[in-house]
Each structure stands twice: as C-alpha cells, then as structure tokens.
C-alpha positions in Angstrom: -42.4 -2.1 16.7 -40.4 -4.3 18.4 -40.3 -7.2 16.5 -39.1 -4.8 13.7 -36.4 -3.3 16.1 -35.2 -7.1 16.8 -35.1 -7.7 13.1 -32.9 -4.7 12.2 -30.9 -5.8 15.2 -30.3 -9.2 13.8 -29.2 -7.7 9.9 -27.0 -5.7 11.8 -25.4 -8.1 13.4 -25.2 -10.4 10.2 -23.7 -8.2 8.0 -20.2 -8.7 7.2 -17.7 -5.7 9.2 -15.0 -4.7 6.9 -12.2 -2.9 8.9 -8.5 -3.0 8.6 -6.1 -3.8 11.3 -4.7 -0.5 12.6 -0.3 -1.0 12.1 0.4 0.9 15.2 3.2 3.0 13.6 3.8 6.0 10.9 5.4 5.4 7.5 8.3 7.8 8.6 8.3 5.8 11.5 8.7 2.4 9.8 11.6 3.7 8.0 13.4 4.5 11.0 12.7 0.9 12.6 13.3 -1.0 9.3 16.6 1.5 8.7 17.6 0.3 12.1 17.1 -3.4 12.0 18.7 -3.1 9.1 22.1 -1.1 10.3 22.0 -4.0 13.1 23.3 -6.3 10.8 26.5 -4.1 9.7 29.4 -5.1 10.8 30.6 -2.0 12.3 27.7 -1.8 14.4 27.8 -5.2 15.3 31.8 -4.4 16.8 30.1 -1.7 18.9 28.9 -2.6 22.5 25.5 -2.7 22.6 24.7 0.5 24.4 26.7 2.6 21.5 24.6 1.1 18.3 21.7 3.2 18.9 23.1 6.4 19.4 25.3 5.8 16.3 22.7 4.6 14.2 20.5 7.6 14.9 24.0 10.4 14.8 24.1 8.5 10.8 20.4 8.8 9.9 20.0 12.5 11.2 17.3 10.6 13.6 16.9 11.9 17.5 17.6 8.9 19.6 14.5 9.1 21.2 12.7 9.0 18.1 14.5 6.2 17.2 13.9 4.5 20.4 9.7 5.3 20.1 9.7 4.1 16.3 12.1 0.9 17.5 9.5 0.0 20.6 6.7 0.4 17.8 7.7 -1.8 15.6 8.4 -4.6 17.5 5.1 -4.0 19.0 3.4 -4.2 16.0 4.5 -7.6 14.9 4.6 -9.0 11.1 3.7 -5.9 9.5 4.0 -7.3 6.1 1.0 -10.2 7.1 -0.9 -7.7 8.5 -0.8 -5.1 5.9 -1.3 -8.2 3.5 -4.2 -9.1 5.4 -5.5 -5.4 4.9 -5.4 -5.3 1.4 -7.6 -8.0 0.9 -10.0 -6.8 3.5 -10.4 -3.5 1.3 -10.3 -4.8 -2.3 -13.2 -7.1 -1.3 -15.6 -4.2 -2.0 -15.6 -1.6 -4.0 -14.7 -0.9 -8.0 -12.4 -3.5 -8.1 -14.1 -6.2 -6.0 -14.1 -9.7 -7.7 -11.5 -8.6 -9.9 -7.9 -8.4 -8.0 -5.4 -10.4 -9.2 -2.0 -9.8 -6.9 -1.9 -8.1 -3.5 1.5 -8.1 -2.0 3.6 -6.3 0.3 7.4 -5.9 0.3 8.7 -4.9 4.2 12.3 -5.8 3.8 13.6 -2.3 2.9 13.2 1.0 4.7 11.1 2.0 1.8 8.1 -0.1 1.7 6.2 -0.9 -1.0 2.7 -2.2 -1.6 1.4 -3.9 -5.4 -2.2 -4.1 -6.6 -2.9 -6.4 -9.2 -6.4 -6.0 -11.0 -7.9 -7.3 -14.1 -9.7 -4.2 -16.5 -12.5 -5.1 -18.4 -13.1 -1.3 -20.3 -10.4 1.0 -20.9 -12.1 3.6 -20.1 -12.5 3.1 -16.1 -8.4 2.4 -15.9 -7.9 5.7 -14.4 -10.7 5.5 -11.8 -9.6 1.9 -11.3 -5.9 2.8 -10.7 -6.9 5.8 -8.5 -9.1 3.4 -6.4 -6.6 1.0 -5.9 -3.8 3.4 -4.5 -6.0 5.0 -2.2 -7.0 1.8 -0.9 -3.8 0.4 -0.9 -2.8 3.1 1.0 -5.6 2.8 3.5 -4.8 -0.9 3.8 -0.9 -0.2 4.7 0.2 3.2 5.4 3.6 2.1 6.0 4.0 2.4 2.0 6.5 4.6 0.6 5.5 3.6 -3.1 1.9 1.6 -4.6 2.6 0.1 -7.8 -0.4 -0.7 -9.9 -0.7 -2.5 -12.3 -4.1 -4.1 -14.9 -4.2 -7.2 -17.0 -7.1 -7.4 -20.1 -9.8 -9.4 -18.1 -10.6 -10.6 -21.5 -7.0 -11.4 -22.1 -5.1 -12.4 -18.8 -1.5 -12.4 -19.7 -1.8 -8.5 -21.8 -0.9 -5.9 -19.6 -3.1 -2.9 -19.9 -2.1 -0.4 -17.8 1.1 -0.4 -14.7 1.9 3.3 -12.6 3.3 4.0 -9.2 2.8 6.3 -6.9 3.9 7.7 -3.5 2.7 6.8 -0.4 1.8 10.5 0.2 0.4 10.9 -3.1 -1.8 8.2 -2.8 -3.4 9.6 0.8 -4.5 12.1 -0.9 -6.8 10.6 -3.2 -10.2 10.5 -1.7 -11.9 7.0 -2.9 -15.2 8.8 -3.0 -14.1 11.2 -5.8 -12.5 9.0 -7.9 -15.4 9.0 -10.5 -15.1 12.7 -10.3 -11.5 13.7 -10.8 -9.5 10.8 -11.1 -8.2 12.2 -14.9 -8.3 15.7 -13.8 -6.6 15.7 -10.6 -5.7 12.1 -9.7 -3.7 10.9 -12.3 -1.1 13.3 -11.8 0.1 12.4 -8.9 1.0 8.8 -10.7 4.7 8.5 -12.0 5.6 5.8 -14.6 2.1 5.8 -16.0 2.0 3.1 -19.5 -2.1 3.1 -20.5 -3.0 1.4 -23.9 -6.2 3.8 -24.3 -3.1 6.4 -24.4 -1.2 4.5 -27.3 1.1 3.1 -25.0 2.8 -0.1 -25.7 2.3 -2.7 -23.1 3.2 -5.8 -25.0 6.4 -6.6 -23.7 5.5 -6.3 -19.9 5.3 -8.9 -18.0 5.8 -9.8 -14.1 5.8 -7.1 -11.4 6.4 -3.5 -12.5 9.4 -1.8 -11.2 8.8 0.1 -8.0 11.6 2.8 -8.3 10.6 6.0 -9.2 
C-alpha cells in the first residue's frame, strides 16, 4: 500500500503543471493604464505640472481618478504584460485541439485596445470552427487583457494557403467554454466571430496573406 502511495506520489510530481501567469489587472483596467501612459506623452499634458495630469487625464476619459490611480498602480505592478501574456499563450496551446500545430502567437500591448493573434495550421476543414472556437477561448484565458483575438488557419498540407481568419472580442471570446466546443461551436460559437472568411464556406482565401486585420 505504501509503496503504491509513493509511486502515485512520484507521477504526480513528474507530470508537467500547465498554468498561466495570473496579469494582475482587468481588460477595462489595462485600457485605462495603457490610455494613460499613453496621454503622458501629449504635449499638453506634458506642459501641466505633474500633480494636474492625472486629474485631467481621468476629467477626458470619463475615468474616476481613483480608478485611474488603482488601474495606474496595477499596471506598473504587473510588469511586461505583453511577455507575460506571450508566455501564456504558449503555455495553453501546448495541449489541447491545437497542440503541435500553432503556428504564430503574438500579443500587441501598445494600444489601449489590446489585441491577441493565434496562428494554427488545419489539417480537415471540417474541425475549423471547433479549432477557431478553441483558440479564442484559450487566447482569452492566456491574456484577458484582450479587447480583440484574431484567428487565423494555414492548409497544414499547404503552408502558405490561408484557410480560415475571424476576430472576435475579448468578451465574446470568455464566453466560449473550451469544453463545449465539440458541441456548439457552429451553433452557438461562431456567432460571436466577426470578419469570419472559411473556404469550406466558398470563401476566397487566396489573396491573404500576413496577419489579418484586427479592426472590427
């Protein structure tokens, strides 16, 4: 007995922990720090002292200064969110539907609006809606922070053809549960995509190439 309790101890212990690194801050929250940073560098705040910019930057957002000031400490709490987020996403695509078969995961943290993109390769048209629901809500769990999840699928047969590309919101994409993919990602999922091109729809895909645009 216990020799079998020491060997379940040890598999345990051995097997690999997938978890993401928590971000420490909202999405609406990020968008007030980023909008901040970001009003920092205008010239008219810049010619204010330093005790007026936050009170103005907040009065021109609609933002309550102490709001501002939580989401402000936040963020600089939290560090390089875009590495960490990064970081994130290939911690969850390493298992899962699309495991072996990501292609670009990237992060874009410069704007107020962030936005994360999932690269896979598809290898039958069929699965690209349970594929593209898997990757947002995964994305999504990855980086929260995201306003938008681009998706996007190459042939794995034929890299450089583009098979399928979407986005979706942040919020949209939360509230896809990964477990029902199988289940309803035509019926219910796909609809919350924007943008959607699919070739098993008889959509053209030949001139794509590069990143999808993220704007809505």
């Amino acid at each position: 007995m216990r020799s079998s309790f020491l060997a379940l101890v040890v598999l345990l212990s051995s097997a690999p922990v997938l978890a993401v690194e928590p971000l420490g801050l909202s999405e609406d929250e990020f968008k007030m720090y980023r909008h901040y940073k970001i009003a920092l560098a205008d010239e008219r705040v810049q010619a204010m002292k330093p005790e007026k910019r936050l009170p103005a930057i907040a009065k021109d957002a609609g933002y309550k200064p102490k709001e501002l000031e939580k989401a402000i400490a936040k963020g600089d709490e939290a560090g390089d969110l875009k590495a960490k987020c990064e970081a994130n996403l290939k911690e969850v695509f390493a298992t899962g539907e699309l495991a072996g078969r990501v292609g670009r995961l990237e992060v874009d943290t410069e704007a107020a609006h962030a936005v994360a993109y999932v690269q896979w390769f598809n290898a039958e048209l069929k699965a690209l809606p349970v594929e593209a629901s898997f990757a947002a809500a995964k994305a999504a769990e990855a980086c929260p922070i995201a306003s938008t999840i681009t998706v996007w699928a190459q042939d794995k047969a034929a890299p450089k053809a583009r098979v399928f590309q979407a986005l979706i919101s942040g919020t949209g994409a939360k509230r896809i549960a990964v477990d029902k993919v199988k289940d309803f990602a035509e019926t219910r999922y796909m609809k919350l995509f924007e943008k959607v091109k699919n070739v098993a729809n008889g959509d053209d895909l030949s001139q794509e190439s590069g990143t999808p645009p993220a704007a809505p």
